[in-house]
MMTF fields as JSON, N, C-alpha, C and O atoms, coordinates in Angstrom:
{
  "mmtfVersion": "1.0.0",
  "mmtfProducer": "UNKNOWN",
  "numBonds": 419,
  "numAtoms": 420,
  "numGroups": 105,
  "numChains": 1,
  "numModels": 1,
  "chainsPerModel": [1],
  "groupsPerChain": [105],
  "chainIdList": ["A"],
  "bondAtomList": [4, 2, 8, 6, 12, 10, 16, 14, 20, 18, 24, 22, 28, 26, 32, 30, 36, 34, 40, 38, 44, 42, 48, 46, 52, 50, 56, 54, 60, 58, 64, 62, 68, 66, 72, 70, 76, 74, 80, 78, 84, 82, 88, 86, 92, 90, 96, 94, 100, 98, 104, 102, 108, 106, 112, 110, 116, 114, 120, 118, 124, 122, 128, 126, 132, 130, 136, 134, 140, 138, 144, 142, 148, 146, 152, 150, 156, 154, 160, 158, 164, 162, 168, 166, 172, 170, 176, 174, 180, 178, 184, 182, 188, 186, 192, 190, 196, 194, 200, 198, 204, 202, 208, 206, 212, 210, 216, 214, 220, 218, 224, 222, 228, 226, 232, 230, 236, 234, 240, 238, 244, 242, 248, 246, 252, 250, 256, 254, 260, 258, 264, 262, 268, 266, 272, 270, 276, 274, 280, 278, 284, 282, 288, 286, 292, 290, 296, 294, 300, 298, 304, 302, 308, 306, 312, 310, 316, 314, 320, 318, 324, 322, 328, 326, 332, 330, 336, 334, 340, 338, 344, 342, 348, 346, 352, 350, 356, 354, 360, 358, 364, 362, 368, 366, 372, 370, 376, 374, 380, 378, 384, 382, 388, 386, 392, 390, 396, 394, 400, 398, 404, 402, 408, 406, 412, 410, 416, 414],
  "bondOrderList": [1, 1, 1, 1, 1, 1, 1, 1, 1, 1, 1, 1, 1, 1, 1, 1, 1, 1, 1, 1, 1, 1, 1, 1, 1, 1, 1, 1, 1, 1, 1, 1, 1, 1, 1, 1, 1, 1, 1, 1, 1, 1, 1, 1, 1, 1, 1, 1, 1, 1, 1, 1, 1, 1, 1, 1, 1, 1, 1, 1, 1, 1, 1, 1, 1, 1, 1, 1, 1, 1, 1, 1, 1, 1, 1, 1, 1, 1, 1, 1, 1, 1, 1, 1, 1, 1, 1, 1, 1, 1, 1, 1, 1, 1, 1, 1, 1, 1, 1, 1, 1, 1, 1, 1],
  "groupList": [{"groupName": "UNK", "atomNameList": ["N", "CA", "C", "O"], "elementList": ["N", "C", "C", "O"], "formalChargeList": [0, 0, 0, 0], "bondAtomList": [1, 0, 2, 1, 3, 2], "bondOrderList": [1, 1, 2], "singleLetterCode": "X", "chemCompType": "L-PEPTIDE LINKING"}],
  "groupTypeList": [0, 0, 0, 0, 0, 0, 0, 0, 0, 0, 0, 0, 0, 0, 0, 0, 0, 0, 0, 0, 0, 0, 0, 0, 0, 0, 0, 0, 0, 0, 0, 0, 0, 0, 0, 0, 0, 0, 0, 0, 0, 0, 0, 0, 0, 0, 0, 0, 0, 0, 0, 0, 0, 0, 0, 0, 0, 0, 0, 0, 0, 0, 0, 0, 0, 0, 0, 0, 0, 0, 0, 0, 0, 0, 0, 0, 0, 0, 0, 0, 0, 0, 0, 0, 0, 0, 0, 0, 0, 0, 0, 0, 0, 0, 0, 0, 0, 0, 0, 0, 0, 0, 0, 0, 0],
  "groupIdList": [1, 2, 3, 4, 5, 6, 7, 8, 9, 10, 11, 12, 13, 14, 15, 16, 17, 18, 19, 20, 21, 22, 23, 24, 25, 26, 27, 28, 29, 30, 31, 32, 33, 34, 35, 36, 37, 38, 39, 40, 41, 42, 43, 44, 45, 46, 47, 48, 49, 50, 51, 52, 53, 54, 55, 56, 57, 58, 59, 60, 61, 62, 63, 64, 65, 66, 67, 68, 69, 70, 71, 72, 73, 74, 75, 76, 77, 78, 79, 80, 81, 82, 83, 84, 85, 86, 87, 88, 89, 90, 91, 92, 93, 94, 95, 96, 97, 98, 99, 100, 101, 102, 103, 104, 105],
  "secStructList": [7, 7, 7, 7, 7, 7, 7, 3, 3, 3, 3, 3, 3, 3, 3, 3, 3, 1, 2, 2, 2, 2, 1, 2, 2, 2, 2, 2, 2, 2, 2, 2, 2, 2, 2, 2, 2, 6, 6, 7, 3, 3, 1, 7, 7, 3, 3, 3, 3, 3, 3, 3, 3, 3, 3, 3, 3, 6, 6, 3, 3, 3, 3, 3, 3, 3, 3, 7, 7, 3, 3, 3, 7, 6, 6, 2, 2, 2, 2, 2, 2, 2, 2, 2, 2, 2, 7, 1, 1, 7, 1, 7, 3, 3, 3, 3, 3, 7, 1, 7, 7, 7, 6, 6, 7],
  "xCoordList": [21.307, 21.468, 20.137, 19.349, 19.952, 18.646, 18.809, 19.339, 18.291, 18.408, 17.97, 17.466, 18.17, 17.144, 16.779, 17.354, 15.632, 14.746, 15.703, 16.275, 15.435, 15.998, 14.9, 13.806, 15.488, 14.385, 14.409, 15.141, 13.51, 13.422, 12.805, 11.789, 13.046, 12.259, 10.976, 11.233, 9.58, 8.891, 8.356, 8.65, 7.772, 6.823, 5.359, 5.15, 4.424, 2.857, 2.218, 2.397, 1.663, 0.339, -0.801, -0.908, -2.23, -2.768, -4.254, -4.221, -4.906, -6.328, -7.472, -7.785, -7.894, -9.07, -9.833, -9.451, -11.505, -12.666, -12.115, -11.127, -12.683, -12.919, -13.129, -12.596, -14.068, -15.068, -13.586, -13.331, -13.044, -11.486, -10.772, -9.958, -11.214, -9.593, -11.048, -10.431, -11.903, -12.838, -11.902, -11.628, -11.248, -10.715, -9.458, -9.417, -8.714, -6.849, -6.411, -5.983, -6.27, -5.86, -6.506, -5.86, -7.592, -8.167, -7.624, -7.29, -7.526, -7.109, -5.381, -4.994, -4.596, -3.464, -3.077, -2.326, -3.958, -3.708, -4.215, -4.027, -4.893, -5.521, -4.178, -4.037, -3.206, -2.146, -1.021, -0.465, -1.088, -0.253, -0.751, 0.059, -1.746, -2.693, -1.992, -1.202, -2.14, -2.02, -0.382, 0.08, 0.407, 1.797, 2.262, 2.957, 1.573, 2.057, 1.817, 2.54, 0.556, -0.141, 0.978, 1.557, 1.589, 3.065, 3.97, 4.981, 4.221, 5.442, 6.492, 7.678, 5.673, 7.051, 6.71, 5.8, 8.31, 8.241, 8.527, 9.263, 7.581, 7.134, 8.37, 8.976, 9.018, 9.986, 9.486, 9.829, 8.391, 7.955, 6.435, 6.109, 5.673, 4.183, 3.417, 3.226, 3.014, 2.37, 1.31, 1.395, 0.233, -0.73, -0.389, 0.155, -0.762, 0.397, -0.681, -0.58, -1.817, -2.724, -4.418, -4.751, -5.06, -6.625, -7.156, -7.232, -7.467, -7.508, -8.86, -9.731, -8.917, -10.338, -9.563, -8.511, -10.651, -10.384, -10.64, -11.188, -9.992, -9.706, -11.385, -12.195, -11.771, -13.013, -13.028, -12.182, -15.139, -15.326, -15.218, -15.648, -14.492, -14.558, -15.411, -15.325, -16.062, -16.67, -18.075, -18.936, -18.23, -19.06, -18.554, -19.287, -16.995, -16.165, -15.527, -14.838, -15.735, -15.054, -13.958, -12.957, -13.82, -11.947, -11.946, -12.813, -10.57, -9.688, -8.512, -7.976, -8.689, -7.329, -6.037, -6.143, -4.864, -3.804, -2.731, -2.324, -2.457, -1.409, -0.135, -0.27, 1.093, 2.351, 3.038, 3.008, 3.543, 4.578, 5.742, 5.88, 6.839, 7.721, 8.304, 8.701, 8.277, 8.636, 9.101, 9.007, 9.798, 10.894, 9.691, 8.694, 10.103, 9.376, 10.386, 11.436, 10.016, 10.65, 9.842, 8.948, 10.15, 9.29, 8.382, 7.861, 8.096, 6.558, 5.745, 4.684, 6.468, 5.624, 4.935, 3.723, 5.928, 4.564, 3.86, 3.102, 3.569, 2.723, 1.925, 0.856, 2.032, 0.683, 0.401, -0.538, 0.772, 0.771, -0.43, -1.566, 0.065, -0.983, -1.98, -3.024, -2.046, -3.017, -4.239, -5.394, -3.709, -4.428, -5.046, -6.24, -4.35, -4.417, -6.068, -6.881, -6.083, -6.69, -8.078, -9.059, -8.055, -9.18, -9.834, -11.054, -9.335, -9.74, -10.707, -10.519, -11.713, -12.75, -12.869, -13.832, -11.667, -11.949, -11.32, -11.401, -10.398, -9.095, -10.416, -11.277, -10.099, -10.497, -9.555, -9.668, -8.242, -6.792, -5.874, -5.818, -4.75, -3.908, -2.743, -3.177, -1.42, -0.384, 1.101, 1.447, 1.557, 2.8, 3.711, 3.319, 5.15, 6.612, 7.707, 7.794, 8.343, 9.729, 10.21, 9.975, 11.337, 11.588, 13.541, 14.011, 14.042, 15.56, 15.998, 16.978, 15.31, 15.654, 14.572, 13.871, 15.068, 13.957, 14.44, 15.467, 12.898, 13.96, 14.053, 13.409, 15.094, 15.507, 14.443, 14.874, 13.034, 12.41, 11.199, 10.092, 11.188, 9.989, 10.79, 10.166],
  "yCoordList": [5.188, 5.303, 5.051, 4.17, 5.941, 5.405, 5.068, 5.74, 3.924, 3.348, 4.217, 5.317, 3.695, 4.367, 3.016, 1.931, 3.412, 2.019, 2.273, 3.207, 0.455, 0.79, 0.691, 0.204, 1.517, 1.852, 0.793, 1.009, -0.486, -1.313, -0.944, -0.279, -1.129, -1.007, -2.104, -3.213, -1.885, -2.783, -2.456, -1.531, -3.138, -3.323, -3.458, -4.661, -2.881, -3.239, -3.101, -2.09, -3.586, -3.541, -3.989, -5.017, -2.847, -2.264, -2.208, -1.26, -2.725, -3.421, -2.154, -1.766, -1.762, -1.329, -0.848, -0.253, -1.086, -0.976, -0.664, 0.054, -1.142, -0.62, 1.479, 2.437, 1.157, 2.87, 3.64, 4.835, 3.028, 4.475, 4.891, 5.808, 4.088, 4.344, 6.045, 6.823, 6.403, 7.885, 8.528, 9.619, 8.116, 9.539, 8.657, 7.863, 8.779, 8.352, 8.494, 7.609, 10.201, 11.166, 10.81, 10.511, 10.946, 9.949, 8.613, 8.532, 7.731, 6.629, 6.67, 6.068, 7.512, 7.665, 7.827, 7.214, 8.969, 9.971, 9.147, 9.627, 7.85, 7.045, 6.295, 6.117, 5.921, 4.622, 5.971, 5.805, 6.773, 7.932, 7.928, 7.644, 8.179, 8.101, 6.808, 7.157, 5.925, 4.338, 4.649, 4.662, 4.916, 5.224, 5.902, 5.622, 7.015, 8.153, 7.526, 7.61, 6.884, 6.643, 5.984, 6.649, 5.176, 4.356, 5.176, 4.476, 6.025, 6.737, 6.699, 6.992, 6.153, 5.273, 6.54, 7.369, 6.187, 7.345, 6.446, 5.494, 7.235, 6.412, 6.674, 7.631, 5.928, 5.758, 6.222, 7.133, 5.106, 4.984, 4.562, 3.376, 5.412, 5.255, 5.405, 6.498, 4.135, 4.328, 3.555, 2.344, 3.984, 3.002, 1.985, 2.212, 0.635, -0.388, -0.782, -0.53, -1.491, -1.753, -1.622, -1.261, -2.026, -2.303, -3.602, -3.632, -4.615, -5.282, -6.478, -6.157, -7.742, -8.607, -9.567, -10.183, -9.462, -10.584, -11.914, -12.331, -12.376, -14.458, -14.218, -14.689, -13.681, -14.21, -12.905, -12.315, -12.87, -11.589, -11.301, -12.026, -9.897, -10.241, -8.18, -7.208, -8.616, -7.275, -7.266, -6.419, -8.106, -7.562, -6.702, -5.963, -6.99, -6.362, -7.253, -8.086, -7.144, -8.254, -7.647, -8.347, -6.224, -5.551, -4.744, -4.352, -4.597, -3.821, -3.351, -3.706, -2.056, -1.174, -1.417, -1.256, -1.841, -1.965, -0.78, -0.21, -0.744, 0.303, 0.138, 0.143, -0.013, -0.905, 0.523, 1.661, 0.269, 1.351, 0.589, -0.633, 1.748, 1.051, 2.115, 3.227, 1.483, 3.041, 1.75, 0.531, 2.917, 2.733, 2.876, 3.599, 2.055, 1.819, 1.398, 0.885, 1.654, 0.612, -0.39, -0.485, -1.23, -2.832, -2.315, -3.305, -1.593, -0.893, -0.068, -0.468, 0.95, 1.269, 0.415, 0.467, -0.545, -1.921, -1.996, -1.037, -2.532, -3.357, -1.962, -2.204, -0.925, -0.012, 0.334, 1.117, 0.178, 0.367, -0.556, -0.172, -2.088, -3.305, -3.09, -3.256, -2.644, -2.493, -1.504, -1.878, -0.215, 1.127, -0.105, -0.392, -0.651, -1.11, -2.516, -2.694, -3.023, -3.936, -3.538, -4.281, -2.016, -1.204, -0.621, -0.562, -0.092, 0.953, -0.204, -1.341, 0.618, 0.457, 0.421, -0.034, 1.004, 1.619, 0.814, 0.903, -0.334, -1.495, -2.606, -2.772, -3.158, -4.982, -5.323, -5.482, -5.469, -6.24, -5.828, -5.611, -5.691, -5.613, -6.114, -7.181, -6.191, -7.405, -6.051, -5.119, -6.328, -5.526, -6.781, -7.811, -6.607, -8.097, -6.764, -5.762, -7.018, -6.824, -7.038, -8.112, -5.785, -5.624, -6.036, -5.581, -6.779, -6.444, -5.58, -4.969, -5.175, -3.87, -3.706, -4.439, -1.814, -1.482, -1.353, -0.878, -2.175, -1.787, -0.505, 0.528, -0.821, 0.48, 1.507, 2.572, 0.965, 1.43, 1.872, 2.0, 2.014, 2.505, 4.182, 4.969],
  "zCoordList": [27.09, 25.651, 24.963, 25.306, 23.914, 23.083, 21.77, 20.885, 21.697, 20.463, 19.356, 19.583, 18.006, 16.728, 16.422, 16.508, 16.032, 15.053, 13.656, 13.095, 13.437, 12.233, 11.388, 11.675, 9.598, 8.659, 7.454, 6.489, 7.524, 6.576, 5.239, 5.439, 3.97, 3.073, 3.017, 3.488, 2.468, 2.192, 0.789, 0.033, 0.697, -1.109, -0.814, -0.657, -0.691, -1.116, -1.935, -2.613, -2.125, -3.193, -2.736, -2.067, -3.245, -2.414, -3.614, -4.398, -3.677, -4.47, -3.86, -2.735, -5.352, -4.861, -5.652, -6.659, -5.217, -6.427, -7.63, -7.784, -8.397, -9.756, -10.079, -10.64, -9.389, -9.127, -8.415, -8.559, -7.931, -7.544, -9.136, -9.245, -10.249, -11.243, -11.577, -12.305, -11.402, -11.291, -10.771, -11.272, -9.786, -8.811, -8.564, -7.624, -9.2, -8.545, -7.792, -7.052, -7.552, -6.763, -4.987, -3.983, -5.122, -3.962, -3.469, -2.286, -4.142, -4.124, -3.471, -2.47, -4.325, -4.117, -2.587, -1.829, -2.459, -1.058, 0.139, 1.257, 0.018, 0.618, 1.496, 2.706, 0.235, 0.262, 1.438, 2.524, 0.835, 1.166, 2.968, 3.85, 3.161, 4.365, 5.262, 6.14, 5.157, 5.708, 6.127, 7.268, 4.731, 5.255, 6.406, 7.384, 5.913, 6.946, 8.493, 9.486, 8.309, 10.001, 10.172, 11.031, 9.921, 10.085, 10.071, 10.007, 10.086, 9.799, 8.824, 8.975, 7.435, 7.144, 5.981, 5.951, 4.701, 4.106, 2.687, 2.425, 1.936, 0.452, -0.125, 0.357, -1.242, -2.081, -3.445, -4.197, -3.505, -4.768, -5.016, -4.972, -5.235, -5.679, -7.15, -7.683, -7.714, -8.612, -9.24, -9.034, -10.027, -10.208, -11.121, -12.202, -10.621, -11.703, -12.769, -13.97, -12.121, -13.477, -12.649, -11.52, -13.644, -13.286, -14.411, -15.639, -13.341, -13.942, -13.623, -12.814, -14.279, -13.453, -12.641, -12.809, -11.481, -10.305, -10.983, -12.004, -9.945, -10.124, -9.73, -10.528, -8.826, -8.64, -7.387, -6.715, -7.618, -6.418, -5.54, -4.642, -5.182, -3.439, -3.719, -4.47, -2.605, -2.164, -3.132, -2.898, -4.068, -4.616, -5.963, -6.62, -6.254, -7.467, -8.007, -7.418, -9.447, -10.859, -10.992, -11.141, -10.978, -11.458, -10.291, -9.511, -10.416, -9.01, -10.372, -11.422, -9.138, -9.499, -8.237, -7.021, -9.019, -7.661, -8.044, -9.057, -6.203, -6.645, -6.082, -4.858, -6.419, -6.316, -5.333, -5.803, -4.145, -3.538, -3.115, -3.174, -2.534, -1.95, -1.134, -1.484, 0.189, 1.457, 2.067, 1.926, 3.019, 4.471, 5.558, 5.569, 6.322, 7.947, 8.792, 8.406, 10.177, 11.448, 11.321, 10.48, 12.213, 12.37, 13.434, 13.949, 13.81, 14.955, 13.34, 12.862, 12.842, 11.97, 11.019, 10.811, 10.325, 9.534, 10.384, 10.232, 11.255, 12.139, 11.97, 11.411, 12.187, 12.105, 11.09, 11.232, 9.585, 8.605, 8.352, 8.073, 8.515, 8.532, 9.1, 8.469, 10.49, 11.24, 10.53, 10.327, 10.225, 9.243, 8.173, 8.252, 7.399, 6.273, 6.435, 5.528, 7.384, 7.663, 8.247, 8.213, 8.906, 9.216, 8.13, 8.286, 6.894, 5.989, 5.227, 4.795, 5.297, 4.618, 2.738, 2.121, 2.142, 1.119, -0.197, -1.422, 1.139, -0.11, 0.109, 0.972, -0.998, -1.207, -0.332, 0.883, -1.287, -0.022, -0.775, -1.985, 0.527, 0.242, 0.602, 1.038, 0.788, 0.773, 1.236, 0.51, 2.316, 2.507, 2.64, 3.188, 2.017, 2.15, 2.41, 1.702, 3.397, 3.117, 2.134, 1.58, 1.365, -0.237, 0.575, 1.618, -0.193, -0.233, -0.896, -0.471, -2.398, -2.747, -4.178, -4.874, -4.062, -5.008, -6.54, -7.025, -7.322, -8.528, -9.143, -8.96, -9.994, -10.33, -11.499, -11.941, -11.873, -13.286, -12.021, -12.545, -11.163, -10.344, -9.82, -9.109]
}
């Protein structure tokens, strides 16, 4: 018999330069990128704010974040994180298991 993975929802948010809110679309297709390498399948993507850091990291005072919410197996996070922790292009970013999505996204 073969199992199916099961498909958890998660929530991330996903920090990055200032110099991305130039090109969104880039930025977007980036978060879109990380997912996919996971397999997981976006719900909900959008840019939430741009705003100033508590303090610098990278060498940047403001970051643009961008709030999603997709389905994964528990192998796909872990490569989601993994993508996510390689890419060169986030400050940081933060994936939680969501119990559920709200409803205004």
């Amino acid at each position: 018999m073969t199992e199916t993975a099961t498909m958890n929802t998660y929530e991330g948010m996903f920090l990055f330069p200032q110099i991305a809110s130039s090109d969104l679309k880039a930025a977007q297709e980036h978060v879109e990128y990380l997912i996919g390498r996971g397999e997981g399948e976006i719900i909900s993507l959008a840019k939430w704010d741009e705003r100033r850091l508590a303090y610098e990291i990278k060498g940047n005072r403001r970051g643009l974040y961008f709030l999603t919410y997709f389905k994964a197996t528990g192998d796909g996070a872990i490569e989601i994180e993994r993508q996510v922790n390689l890419s060169e292009q986030l400050l940081r970013a933060m994936i939680l298991k969501a119990d559920l999505v709200p409803a205004d996204v």
